[in-house]
N, C-alpha and C positions, 0 to 999 in steps of 0.2 A: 504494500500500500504506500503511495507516494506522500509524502511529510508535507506540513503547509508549508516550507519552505521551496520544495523540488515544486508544488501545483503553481504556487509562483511565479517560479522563473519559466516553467513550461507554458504558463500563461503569459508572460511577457513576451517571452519568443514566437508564441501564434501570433500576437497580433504585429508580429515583423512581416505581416503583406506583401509589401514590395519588396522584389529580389534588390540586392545590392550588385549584384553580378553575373544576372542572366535573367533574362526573359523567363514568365510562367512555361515551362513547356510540362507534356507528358513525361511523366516518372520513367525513365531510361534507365535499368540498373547494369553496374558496370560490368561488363565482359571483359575489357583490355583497357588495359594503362601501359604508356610507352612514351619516351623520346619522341617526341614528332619528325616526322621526314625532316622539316628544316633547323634539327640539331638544337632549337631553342625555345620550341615551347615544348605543353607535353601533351598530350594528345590522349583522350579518353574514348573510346571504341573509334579508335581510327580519325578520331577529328581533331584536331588541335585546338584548344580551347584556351583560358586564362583563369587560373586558379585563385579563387578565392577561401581564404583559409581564416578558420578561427582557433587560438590553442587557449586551453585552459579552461578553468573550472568544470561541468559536467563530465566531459572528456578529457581529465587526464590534465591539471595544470596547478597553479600553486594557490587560486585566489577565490577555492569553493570547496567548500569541503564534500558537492557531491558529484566525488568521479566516477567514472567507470568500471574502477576497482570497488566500488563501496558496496557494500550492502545493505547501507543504514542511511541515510534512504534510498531506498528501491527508486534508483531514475525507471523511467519507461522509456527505452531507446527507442520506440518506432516513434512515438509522441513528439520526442525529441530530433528527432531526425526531418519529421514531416515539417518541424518549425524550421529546421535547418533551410530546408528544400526551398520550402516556400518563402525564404530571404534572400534567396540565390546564392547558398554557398555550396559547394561543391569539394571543400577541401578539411579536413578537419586533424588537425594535429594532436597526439596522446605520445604521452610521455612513459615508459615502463616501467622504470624505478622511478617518479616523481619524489624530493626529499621531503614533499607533504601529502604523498597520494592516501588520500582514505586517511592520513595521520588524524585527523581532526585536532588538530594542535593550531596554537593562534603564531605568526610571527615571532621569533627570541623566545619561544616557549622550552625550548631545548640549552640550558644554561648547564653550566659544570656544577658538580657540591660546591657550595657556599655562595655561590655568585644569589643574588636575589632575582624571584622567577619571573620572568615579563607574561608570563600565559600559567599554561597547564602542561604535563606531560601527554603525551600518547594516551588515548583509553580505546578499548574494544567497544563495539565493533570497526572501527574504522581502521584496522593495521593491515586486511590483507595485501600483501606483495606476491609476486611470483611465488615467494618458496614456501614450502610446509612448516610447520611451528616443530622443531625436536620436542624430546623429553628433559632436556637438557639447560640448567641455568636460566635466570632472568633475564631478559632484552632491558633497557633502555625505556620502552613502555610497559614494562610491568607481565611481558606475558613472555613464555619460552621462548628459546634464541631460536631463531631460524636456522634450517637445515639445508645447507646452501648446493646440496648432491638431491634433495628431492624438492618436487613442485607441488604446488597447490595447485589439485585439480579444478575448485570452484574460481579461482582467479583466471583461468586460460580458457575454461566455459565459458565464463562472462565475455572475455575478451575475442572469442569466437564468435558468439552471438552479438557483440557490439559491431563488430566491420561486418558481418555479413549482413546485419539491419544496415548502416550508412553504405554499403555498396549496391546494398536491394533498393535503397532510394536516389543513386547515381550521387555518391558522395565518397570521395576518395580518404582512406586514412593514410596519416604518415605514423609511423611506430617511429618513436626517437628509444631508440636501445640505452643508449646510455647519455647523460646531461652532466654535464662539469657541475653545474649549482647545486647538482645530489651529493657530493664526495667533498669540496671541494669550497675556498672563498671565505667560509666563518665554522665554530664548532658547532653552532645551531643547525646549519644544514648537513652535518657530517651524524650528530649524535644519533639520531635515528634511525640511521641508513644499515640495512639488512649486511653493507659489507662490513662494518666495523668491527671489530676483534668482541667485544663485549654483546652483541648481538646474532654473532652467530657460533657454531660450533667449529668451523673449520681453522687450519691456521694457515693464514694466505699473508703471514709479515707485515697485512698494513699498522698505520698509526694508530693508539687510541684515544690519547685525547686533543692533539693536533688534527687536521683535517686531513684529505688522504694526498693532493696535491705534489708532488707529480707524480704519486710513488704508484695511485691507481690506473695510471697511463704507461706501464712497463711491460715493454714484452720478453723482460727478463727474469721476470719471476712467473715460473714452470707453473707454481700452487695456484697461484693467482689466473695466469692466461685461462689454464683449467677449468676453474670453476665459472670464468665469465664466457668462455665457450660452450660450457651448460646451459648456459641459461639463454644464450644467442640460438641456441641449437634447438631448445625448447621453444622459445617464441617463433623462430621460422616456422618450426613444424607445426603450426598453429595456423600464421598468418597463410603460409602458401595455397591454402584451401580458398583462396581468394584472390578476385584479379586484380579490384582496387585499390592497390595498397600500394606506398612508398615507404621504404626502407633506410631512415636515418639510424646513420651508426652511432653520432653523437651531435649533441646541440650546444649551444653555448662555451665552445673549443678552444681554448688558445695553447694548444699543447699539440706534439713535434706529428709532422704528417703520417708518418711510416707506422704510427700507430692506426688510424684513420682507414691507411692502405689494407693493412694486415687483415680487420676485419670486414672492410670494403670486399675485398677477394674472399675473404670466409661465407658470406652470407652469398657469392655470387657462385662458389663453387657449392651451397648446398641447392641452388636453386636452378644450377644448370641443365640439370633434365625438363625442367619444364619452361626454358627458354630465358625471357635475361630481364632481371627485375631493375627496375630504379632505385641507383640508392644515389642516398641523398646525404646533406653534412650542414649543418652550422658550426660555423668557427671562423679566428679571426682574418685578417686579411691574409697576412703571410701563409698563413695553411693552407688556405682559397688557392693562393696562388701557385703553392706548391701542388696540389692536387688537382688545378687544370691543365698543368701539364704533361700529366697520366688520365688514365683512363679507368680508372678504379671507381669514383664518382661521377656521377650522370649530374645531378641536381644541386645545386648549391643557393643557401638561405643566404641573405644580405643582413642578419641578422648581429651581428657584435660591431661592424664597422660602415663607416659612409663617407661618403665623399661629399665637397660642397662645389659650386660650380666654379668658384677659386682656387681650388687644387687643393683647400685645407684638405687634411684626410682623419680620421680618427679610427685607429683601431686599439685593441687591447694590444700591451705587448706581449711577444712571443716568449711561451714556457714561464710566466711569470704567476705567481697565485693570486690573481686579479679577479673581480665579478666581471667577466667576460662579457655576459650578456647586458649588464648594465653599465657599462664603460662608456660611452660615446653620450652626448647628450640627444636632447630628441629635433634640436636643425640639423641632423646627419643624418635624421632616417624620414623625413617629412618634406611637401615641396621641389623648389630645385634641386635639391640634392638626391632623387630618387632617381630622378633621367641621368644626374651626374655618376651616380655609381651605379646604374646600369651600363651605359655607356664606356665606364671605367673598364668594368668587366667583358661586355661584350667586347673590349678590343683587345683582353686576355687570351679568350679563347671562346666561340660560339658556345653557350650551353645553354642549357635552363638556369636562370636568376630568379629567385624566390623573394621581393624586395619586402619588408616588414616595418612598421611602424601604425604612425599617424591613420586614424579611419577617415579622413577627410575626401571630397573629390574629387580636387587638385590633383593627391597623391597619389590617390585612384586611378586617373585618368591618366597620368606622367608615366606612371609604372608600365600602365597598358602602350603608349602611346611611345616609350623609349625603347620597347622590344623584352619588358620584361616577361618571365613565363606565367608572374603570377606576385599575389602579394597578399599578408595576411598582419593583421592585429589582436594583439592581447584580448581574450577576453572569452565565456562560454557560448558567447551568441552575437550577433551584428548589434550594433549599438545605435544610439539613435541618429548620430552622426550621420553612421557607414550608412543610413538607408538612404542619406540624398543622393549616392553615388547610383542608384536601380536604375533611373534613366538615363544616366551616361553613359557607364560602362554597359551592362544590360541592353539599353540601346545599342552600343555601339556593336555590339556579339551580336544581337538579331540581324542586324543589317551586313554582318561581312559574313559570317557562318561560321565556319572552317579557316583558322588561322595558319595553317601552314603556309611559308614562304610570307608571309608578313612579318617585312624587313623595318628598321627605322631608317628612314630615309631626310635625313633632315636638308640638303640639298632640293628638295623639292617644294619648301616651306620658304622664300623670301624675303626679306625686309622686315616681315612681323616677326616679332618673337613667339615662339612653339614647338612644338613635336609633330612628326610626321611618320605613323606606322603605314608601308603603302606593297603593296605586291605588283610590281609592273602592268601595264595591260588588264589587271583588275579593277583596281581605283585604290583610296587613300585615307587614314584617317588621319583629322590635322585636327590638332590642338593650340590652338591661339589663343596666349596669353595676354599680348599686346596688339594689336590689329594694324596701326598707324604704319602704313606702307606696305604692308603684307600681299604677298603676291603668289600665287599656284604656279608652279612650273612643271605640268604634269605631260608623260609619254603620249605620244600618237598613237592614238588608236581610231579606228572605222567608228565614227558615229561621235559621240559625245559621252561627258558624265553627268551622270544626274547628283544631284546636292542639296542635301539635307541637313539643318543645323538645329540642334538642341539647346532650345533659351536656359539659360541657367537658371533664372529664377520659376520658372515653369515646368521644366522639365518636358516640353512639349517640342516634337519634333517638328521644324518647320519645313517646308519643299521652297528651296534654295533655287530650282530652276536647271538650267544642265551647261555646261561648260568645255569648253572645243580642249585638245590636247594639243602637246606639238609646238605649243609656243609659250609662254612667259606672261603669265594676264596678272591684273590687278584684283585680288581678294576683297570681292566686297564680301563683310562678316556684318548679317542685319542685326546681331544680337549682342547685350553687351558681353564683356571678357571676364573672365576664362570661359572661351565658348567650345564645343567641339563641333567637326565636320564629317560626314564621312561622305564619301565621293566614289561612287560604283560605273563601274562602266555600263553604258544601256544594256539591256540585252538586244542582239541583232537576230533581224530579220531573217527568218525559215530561210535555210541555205545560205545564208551570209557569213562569213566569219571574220 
């Protein structure tokens, strides 16, 4: 029975009506997730689309006590799910070991003897994790250590029946395996964590009352790799029973690639008989960067670092015991800075860019319109913000379809300042910021484009009129700025091409 707390939020999320990032369509549930043909978005049963993702609370994050692992209170996932849908999200990120999954613990509630407590300890029901409770010693919450060689069967049910509800209702999960802010950064996120000496029965050398930093990222201790390849081994053998799933190995990263790699390749050679999964990484820039120049990661989150359109950069340093994921402030993940380290990266190496932040329009819009694959913000559901974005981005998806080969083309966009995502010979979507002088420099093609602009303050698609290629015209933009465009080529005439 769902708590008045879950009928709530599950009521709050129905009345998220308007998708954030996709048109009302028929329930589609997933068959295939993949790399899109053009290397940079990802592509859900064959069509390239733009990921909108939410992480946390209900599903798996630090800022609700009812995740997915919980029992107390019984979420209703299809309930939850059908609220997802009907806000246009398609992406939903869950953490494995979360350092508060199910904890029901308030923030600093995890203090050493003597320190004075800022919350409460751990209490049941809210502790299952992957593993089984031994017989053996007290945990850190009051109940038996976990037994880091056997799994909790009712935690991998649930977690079965959770992705195969969001992928029956065309919603992709990302599993983050493992999260640096679980292990790592302060003792409060370290004290509870099922790897800790005091917690469980195995002896894997980590720290006990220091955090585990960097000693939990070794692939030199035998005890250790061991047991975290139990538990990688077990959650595959879970997830693989499903198509829409994305495979992060770790989130919140600032520690050396080869680790990264190690279980990049582990998860891709257990998955090789049934063809080649996405896996994905948050971590900081250096790591990004070392890991796009192999081919171990597919998908890469914008998640710890950003760029601004002045070349400032911010990321966490490399190998340091830092809050990774909260290191950069939020003008690095918000605004110009989202096309700015798109851009950064896409001249990395083509992939998928996952950009994170801000639920505004704007950034909405930048993400889509810079060549991002997709972009997601904190929180268990679309907020009230993200809903203004239903008619831009939303719009903008209804009207192109299938994003494969949709390049950013910012050479096509003149004089105005903006963004320009366009597929040659198809048409273009232009984002104009600033209009004054703004000019379309669009390909020759047989016939003309038609043109449609979204008033911002209406959210109402207007018919723009149609527009010759082939030469260099003056943008007139009827609406005020930040406005979007998108520009389709006609369709021609029976037997014309």
């Amino acid at each position: 029975m769902l708590s008045v707390r879950a009928v709530l939020l599950l009521a709050a999320l129905a009345a998220c009506t308007r998708p954030v990032c996709a048109a009302r369509q028929p329930v589609e549930p997933i068959r295939a997730l993949a790399v899109a043909g053009d290397g940079v978005h990802l592509a859900v049963n064959e069509r390239a689309t733009f990921m909108c993702g939410v992480t946390g609370g209900l599903v798996g994050g630090q800022d609700d006590p009812a995740y997915f692992s919980n029992s107390d209170p019984e979420p209703d996932f299809a309930a939850y799910a059908s609220a997802l849908r009907d806000a246009g999200v398609n992406l939903v990120r869950v953490n494995g070991t979360s350092m508060a999954e199910g904890a029901g613990r308030v923030g600093g509630a995890n203090t050493l003897p003597g320190e004075e407590p800022l919350g409460h300890p751990p209490e049941a029901p809210y502790t299952r994790r992957p593993w089984a409770r031994s017989d053996q010693g007290i945990a850190w919450d009051g109940l038996p250590r976990y037994d880091l060689g056997a799994f909790d069967t009712w935690y991998f049910d649930r977690l079965n029946s959770f992705v195969a509800t969001m992928n029956d209702n065309g919603i992709a999960v990302e599993f983050t395996f493992f999260h640096q802010s679980c292990v790592a950064e302060s003792f409060t996120n370290w004290a509870d964590s099922p790897w800790r000496p005091e917690n469980n029965t195995s002896s894997l050398g980590l720290p006990s009352r220091e955090d585990a930093y960097p000693a939990f990222f070794s692939l030199q201790n035998t005890a250790l790799v061991e047991a975290q390849k139990a538990y990688v081994d077990q959650c595959v053998s879970v997830l693989r029973q499903h198509a829409g799933v994305l495979y992060c190995v770790v989130d919140g990263y600032n520690g050396p690639s080869p680790w990264v790699e190690h279980w990049a390749k582990h998860i891709r050679d257990l998955l090789a008989p049934a063809g080649q999964p996405v896996v994905s990484v948050g971590a900081a820039l250096d790591c990004t960067r070392m890991l796009t120049q192999g081919k171990s990661v597919d998908c890469f989150h914008a998640s710890c670092f950003g760029l601004l359109p002045d070349g400032k950069l911010c990321t966490p340093p490399s190998q340091e015991d830092v809050a990774a994921g909260g290191f950069c402030g939020d003008e690095f993940f918000s605004g110009p800075a989202v096309d700015a380290t798109v851009a950064h990266l896409l001249g990395q190496r083509p992939a998928p860019y996952v950009t994170h932040g801000d639920d505004s329009v704007d950034s909405y819009l930048r993400a889509l319109a810079a060549g991002s694959a997709g972009r997601c913000h904190r929180g268990s559901s679309p907020s009230d913000e993200s809903r203004g974005a239903d008619a831009a981005v939303g719009g903008v998806l209804a009207r192109v379809g299938d994003l494969t080969g949709w390049t950013p083309r910012r050479d096509m966009l003149r004089g105005g300042k903006g963004l320009c995502l366009a597929r040659p010979g198809t048409g273009c979507v232009l984002y104009v910021t600033d209009k004054n002088g703004a000019k379309a420099d669009l390909p020759a093609v047989l016939g003309a484009y038609t043109v449609e602009w979204r008033h911002p303050m209406t959210g109402e698609w207007l018919p723009g009129g149609s527009i010759a290629g082939g030469k260099v015209l003056p943008l007139e933009v009827p609406v005020p700025v930040p406005a979007v465009a998108v520009l389709m080529r006609q369709a021609a005439e029976p037997g014309v091409s």
